[in-house]
C-alpha positions, 0 to 999 in steps of 0.5 A: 620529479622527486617528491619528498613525503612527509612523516605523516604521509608515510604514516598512511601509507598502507593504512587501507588496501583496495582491489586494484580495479578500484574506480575511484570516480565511479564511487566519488560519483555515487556519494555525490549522488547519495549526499544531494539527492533530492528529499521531498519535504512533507 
């Protein structure tokens, strides 16, 4: 499989560095959380 990047992509690339055990899911999950908690209306 060969993918050409884009210029834009290649732009990006190295614009943000995280730890290698980084758990994408395990954040996406928590601000899926965070953004539909339930918020009581008084």
């Amino acid at each position: 499989m060969n993918i050409e990047l884009t210029p834009l992509v290649k732009s990006l690339s190295g614009v943000i560095q995280l730890p290698s055990d980084f758990d994408y899911k395990e954040d996406y999950t928590a601000f899926l959380i965070k953004k539909y908690e339930y918020k009581k209306v008084e």
